[in-house]
ZATIDO-960744 format. One record per residue: x, y, z of N, C-alpha, C in turn; residue number from 1. Coordinates in nm, 4 decimals. Example, Ala and Ser with C-alpha at 12.3 -4.5 7.8 and 13.67 -1.06 7.14 Angstrom:
<pts>
{pt {1.3190,-0.5690,0.7800},{1.2300,-0.4500,0.7800},{1.3200,-0.3300,0.7800},1}
{pt {1.2850,-0.2250,0.7080},{1.3670,-0.1060,0.7140},{1.2900,0.0030,0.7870},2}
</pts>
This chain:
<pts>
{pt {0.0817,-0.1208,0.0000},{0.0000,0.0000,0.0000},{0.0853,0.1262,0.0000},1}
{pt {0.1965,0.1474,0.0121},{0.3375,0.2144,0.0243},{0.2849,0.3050,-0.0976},2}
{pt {0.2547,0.2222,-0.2162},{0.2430,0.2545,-0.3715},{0.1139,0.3786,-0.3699},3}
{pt {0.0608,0.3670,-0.2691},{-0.0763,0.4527,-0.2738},{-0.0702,0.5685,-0.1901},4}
{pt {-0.1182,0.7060,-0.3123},{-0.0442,0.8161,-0.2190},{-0.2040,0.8290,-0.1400},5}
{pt {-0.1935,0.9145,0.0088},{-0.3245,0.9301,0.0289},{-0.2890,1.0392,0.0662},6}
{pt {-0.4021,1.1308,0.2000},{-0.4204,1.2337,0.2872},{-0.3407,1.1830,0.4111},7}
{pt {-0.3169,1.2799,0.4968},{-0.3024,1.2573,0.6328},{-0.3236,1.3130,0.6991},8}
{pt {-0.3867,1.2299,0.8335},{-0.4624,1.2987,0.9508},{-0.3969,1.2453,1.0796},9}
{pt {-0.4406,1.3606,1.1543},{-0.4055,1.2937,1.2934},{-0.5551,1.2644,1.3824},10}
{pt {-0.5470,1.1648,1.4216},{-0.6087,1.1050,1.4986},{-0.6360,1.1569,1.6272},11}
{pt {-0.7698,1.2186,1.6517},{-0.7208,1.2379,1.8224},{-0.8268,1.2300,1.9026},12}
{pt {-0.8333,1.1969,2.0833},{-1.0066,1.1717,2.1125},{-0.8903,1.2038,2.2658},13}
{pt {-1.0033,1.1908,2.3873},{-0.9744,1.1760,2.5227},{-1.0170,1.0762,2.5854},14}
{pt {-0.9480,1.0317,2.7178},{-0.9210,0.9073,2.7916},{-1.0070,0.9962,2.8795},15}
{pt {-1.0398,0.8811,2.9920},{-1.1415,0.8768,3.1398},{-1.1145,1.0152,3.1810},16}
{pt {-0.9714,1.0213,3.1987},{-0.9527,1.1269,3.2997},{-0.9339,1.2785,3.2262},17}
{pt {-0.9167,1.2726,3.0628},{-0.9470,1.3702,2.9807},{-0.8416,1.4610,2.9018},18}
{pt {-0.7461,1.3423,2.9552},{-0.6065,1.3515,2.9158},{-0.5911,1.3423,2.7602},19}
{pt {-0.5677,1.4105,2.7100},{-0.5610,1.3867,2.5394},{-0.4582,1.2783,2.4530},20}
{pt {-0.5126,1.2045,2.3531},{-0.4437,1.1189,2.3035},{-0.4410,1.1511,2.1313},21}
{pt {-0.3746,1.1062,2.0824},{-0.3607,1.1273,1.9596},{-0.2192,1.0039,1.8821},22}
{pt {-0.3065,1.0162,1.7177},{-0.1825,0.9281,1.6166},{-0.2280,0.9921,1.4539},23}
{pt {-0.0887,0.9815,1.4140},{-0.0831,0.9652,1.2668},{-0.1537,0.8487,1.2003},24}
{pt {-0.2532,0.9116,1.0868},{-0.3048,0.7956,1.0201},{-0.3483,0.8093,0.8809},25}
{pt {-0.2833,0.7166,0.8130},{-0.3250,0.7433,0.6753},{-0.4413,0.6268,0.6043},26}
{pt {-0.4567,0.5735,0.6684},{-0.5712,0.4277,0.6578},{-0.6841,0.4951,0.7094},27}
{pt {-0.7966,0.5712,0.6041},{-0.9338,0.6374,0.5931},{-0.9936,0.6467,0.4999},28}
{pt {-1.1160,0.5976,0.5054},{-1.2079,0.6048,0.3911},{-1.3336,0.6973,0.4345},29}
{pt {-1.4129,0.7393,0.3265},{-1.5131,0.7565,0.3499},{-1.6366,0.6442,0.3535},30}
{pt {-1.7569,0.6507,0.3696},{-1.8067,0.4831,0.4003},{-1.9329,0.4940,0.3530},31}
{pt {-1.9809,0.6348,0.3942},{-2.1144,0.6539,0.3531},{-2.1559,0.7847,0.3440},32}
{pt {-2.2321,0.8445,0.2736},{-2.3289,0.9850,0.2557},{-2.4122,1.0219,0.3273},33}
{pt {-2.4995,0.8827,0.3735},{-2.6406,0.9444,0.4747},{-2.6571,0.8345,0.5659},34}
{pt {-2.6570,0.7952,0.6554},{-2.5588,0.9143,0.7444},{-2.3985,0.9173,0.6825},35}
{pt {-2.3887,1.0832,0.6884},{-2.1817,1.1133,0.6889},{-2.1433,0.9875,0.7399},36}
{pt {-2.0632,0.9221,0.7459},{-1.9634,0.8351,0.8158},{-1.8474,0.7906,0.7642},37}
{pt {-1.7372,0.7489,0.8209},{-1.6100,0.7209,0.7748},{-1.6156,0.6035,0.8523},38}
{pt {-1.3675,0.5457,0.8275},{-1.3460,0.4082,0.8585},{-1.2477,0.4782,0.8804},39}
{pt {-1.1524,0.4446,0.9705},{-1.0275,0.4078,0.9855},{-0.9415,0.3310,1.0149},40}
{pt {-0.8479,0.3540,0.9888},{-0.7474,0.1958,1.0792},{-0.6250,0.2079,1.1653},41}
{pt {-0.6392,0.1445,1.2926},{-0.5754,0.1831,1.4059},{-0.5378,0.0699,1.4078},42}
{pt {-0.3601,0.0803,1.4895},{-0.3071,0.0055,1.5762},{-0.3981,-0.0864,1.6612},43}
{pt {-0.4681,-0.2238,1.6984},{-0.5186,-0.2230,1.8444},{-0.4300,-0.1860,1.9465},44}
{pt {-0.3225,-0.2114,1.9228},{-0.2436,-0.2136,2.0551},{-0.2122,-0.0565,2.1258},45}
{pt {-0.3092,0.0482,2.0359},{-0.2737,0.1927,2.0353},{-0.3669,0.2551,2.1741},46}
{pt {-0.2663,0.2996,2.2675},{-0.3600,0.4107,2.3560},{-0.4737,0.4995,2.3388},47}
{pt {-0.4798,0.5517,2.1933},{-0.5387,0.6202,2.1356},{-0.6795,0.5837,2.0890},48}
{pt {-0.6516,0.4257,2.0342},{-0.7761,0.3687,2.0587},{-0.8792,0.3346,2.1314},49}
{pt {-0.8062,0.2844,2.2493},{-0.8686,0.3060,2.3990},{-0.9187,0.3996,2.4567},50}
{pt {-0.8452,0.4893,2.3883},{-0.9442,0.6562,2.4792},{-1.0600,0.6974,2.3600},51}
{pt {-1.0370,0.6468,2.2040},{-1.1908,0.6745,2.1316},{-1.2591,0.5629,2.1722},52}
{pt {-1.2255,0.4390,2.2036},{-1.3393,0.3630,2.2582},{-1.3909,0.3828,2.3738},53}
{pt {-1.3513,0.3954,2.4738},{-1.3477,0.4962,2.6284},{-1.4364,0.6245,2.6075},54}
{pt {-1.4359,0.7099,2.5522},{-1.4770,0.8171,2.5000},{-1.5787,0.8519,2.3785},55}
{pt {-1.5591,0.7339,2.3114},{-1.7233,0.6984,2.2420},{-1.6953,0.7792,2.0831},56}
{pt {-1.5153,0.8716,2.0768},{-1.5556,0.9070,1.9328},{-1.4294,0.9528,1.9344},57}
{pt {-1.3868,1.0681,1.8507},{-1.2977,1.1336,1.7832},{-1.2640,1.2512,1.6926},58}
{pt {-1.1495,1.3081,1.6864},{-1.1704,1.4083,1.5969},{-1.0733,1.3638,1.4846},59}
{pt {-1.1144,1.3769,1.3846},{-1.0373,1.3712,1.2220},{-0.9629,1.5078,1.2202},60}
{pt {-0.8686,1.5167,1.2328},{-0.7691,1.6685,1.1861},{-0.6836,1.5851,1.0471},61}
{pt {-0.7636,1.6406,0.9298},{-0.6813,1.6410,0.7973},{-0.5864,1.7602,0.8628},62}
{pt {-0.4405,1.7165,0.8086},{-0.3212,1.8297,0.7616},{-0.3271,1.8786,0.6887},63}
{pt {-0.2682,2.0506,0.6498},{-0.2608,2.0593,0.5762},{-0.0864,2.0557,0.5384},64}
{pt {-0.0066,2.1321,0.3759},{0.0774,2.1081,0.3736},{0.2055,2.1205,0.4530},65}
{pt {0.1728,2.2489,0.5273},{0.3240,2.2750,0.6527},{0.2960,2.1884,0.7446},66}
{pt {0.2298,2.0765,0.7479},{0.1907,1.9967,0.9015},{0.2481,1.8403,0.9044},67}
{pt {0.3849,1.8517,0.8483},{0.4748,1.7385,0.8026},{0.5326,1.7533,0.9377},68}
{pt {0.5987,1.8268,1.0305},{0.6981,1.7964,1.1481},{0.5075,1.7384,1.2309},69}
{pt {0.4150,1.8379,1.2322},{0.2990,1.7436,1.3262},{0.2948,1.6169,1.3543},70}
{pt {0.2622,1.5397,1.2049},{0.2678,1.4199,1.1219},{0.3581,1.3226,1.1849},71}
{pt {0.4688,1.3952,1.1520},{0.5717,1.2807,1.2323},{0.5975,1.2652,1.3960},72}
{pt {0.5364,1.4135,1.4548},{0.5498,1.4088,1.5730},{0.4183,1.3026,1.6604},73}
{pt {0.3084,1.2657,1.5966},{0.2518,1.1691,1.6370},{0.2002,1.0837,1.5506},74}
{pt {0.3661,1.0561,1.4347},{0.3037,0.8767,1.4828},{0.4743,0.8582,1.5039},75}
{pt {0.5503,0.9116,1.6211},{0.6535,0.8992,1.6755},{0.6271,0.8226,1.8212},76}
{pt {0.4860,0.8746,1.8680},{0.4896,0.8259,1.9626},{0.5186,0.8976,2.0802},77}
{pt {0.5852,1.0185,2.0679},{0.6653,1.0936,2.1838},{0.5315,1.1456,2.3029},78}
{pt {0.5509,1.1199,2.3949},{0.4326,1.1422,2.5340},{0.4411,1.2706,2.5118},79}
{pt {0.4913,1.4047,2.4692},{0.4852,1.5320,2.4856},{0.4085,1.6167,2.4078},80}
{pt {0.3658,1.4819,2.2462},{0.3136,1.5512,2.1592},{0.2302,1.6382,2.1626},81}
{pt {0.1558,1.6475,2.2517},{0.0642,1.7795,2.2946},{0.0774,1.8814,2.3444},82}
{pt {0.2110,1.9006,2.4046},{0.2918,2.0535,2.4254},{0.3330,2.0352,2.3763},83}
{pt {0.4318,2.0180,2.2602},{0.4348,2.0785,2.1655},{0.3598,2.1190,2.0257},84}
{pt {0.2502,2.0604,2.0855},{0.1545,2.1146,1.9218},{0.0082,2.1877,1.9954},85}
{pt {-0.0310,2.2883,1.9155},{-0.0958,2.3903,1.9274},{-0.2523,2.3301,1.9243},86}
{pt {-0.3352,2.3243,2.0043},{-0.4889,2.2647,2.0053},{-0.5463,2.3063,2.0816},87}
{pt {-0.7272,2.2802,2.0614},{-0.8049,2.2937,2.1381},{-0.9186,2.2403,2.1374},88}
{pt {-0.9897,2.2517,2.2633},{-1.1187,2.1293,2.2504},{-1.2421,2.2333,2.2643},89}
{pt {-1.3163,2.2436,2.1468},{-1.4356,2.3740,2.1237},{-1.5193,2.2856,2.1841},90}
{pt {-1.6461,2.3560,2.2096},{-1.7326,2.3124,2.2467},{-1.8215,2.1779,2.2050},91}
{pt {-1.8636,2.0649,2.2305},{-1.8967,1.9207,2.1223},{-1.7931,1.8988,2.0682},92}
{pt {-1.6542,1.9099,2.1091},{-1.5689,1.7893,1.9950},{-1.5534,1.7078,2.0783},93}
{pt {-1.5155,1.6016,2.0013},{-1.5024,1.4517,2.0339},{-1.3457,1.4299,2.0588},94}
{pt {-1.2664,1.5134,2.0321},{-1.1268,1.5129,2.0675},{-1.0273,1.6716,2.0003},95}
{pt {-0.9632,1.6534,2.0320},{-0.8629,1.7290,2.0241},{-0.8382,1.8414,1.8892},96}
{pt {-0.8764,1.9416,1.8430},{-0.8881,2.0000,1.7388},{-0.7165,2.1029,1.7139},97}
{pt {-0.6381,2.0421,1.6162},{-0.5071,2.0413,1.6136},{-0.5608,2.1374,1.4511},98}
{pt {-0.5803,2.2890,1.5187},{-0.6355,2.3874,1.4284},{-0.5201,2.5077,1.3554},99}
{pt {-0.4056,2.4877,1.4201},{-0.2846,2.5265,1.2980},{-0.2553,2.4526,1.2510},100}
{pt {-0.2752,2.3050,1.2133},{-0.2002,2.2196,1.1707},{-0.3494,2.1938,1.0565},101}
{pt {-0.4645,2.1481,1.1119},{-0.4853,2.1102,0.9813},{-0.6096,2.1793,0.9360},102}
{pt {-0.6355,2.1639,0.7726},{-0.7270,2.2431,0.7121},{-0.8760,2.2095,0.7396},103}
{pt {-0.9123,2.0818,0.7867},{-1.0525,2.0844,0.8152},{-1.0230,1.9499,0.9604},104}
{pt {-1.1506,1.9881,0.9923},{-1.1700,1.8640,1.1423},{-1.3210,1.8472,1.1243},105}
{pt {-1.2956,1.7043,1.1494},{-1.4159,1.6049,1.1858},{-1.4214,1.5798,1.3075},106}
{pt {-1.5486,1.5379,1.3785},{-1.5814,1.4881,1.5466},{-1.6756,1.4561,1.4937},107}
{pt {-1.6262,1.3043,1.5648},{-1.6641,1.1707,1.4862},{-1.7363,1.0631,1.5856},108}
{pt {-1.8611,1.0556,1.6075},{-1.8556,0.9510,1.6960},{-1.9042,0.8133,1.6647},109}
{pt {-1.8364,0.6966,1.7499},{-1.7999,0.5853,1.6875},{-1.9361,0.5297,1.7323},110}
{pt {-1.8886,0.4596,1.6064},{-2.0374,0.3734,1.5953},{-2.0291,0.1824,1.5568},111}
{pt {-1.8800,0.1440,1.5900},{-1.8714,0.0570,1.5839},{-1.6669,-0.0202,1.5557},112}
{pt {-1.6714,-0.0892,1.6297},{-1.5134,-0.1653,1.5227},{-1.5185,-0.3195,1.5166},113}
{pt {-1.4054,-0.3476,1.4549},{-1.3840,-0.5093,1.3972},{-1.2220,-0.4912,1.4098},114}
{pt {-1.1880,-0.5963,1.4538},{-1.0512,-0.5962,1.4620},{-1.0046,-0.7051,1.3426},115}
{pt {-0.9067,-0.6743,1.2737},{-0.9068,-0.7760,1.1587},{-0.7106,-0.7505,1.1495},116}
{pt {-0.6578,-0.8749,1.2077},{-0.5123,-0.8454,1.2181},{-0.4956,-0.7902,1.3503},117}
{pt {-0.3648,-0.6725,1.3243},{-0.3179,-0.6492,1.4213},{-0.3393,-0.4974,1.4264},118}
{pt {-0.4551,-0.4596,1.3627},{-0.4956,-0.3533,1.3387},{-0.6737,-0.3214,1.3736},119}
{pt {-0.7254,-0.2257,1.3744},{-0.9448,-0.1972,1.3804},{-0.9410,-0.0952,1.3686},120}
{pt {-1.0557,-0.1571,1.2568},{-1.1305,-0.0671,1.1575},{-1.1944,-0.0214,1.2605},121}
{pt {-1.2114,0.1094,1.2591},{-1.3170,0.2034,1.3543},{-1.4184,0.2754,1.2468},122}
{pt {-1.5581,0.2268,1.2661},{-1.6808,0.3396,1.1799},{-1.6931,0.3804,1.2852},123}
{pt {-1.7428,0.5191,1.1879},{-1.7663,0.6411,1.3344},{-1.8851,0.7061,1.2158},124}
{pt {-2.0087,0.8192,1.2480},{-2.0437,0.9090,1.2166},{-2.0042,1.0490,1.2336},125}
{pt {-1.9790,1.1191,1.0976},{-1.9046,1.2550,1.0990},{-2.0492,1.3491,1.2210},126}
{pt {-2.0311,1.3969,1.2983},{-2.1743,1.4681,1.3315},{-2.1166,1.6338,1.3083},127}
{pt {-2.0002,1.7168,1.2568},{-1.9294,1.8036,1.2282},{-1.8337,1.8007,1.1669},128}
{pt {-1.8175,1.9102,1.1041},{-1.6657,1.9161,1.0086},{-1.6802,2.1154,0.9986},129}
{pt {-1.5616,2.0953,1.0577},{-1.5144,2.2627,1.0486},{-1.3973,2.2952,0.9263},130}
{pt {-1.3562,2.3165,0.8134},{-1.2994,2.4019,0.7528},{-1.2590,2.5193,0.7905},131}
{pt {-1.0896,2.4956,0.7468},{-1.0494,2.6619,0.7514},{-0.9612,2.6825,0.6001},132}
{pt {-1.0412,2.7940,0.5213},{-1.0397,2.8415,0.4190},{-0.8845,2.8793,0.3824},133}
{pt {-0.8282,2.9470,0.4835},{-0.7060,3.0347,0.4519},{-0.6064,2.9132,0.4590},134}
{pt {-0.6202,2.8008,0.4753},{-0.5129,2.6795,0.5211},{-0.4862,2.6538,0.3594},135}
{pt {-0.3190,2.5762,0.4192},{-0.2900,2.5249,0.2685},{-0.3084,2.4152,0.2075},136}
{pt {-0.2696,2.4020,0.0782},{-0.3032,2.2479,0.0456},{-0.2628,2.1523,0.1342},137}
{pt {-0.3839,2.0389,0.1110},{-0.3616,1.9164,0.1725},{-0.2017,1.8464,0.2023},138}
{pt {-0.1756,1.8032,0.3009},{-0.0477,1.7353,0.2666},{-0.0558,1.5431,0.2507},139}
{pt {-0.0050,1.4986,0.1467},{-0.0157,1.3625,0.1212},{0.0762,1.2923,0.1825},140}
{pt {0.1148,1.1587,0.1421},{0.1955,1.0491,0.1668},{0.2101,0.9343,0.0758},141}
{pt {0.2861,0.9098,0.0383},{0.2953,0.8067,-0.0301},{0.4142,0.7459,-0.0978},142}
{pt {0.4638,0.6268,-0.1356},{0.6178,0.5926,-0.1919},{0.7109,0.6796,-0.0624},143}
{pt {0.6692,0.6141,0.0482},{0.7118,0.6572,0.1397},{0.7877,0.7664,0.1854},144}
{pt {0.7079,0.8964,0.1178},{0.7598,1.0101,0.1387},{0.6213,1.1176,0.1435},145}
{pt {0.6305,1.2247,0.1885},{0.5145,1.3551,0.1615},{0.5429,1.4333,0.0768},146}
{pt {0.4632,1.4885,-0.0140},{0.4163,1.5407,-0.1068},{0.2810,1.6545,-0.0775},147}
{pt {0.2780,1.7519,-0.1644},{0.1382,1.8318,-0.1165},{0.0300,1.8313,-0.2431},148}
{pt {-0.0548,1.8507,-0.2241},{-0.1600,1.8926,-0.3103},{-0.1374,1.9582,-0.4418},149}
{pt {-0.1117,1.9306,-0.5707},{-0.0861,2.0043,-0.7104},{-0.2052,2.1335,-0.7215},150}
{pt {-0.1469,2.2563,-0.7379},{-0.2361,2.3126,-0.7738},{-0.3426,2.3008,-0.8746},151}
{pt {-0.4467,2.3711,-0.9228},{-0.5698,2.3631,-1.0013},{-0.5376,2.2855,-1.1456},152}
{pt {-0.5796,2.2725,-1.1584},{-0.5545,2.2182,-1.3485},{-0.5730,2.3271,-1.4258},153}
{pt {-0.5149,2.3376,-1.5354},{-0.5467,2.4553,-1.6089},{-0.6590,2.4291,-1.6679},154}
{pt {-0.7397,2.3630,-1.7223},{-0.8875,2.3083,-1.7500},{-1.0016,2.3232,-1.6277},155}
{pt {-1.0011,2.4017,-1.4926},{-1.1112,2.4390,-1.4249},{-1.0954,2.3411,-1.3089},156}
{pt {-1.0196,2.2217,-1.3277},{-1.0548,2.1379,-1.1896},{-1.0486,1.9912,-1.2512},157}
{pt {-1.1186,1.9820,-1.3736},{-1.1575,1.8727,-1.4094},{-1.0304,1.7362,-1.4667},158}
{pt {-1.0417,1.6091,-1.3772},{-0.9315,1.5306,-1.4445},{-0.9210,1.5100,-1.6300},159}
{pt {-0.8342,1.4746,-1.7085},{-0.8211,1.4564,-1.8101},{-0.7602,1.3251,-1.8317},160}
{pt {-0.7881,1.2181,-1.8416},{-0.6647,1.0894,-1.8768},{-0.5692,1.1092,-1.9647},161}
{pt {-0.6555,1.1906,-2.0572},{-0.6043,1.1311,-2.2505},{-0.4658,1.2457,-2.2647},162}
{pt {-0.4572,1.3544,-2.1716},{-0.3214,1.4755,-2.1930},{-0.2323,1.3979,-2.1042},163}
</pts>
């Protein structure tokens, strides 16, 4: 899957005591239209999981492109990642809203997992998504490196195969 460039988000929700958790994740789909809902794929063995299952949901923070040191700073693992990165928890989120770093956030609450491997799929329903306009392109991943978002096409937006 190395071969497949995607988005990246950080993962983030709170434990019992409200302590914030968070991970890098590039394993997300969308799942459905009505209801919004997504998938992701987590570590089981991840703290992070435990506090969206504990906590009943999550927030989706897509990156945008300057949010490559974020990125690596949690899925490093480092216990500090949250002083050093800039967040906040608005009113109804489901976790952690990492709002210099990325261009839109989801709070997500879960609505189910399957563990398949050494990894679970988490469905959740989107019940919000905040956008911020002035943010930059998306930042990707893929062929095991980051990459950002190509600007517009000169044709309006629209893909072309055949040029």
């Amino acid at each position: 899957m190395a071969a497949f460039p995607t988005g990246v988000a950080v993962i983030t929700s709170l434990d019992v005591d409200h302590r914030p958790w968070g991970m890098t994740c590039t394993s997300l789909c969308s799942v459905s239209l009505d209801p919004p809902s997504l998938v992701v794929s987590l570590r089981s063995a991840s703290p992070t999981l435990d506090a969206i299952q504990e906590h009943g949901g999550f927030a989706l923070n897509l990156l945008h492109a300057r949010a490559q040191t974020t990125s690596h700073r949690f899925s490093s693992g480092d216990p500090e990642r949250f002083d050093q990165t800039e967040w906040e928890l608005p009113p109804r989120a489901r976790g952690p809203h990492l709002r210099a770093d990325a261009h839109a956030t989801a709070d997500c609450a879960l609505l189910s997992t399957t563990v398949i491997g050494d990894h679970t799929a988490v469905f959740a329903e989107v019940k919000r998504v905040i956008t911020r306009d002035l943010a930059p392109a998306p930042l990707l991943y893929g062929l095991r490196r980051y990459a950002r978002w190509p600007g517009p096409a000169a044709n309006g937006g629209d893909l072309d195969a055949t040029r």
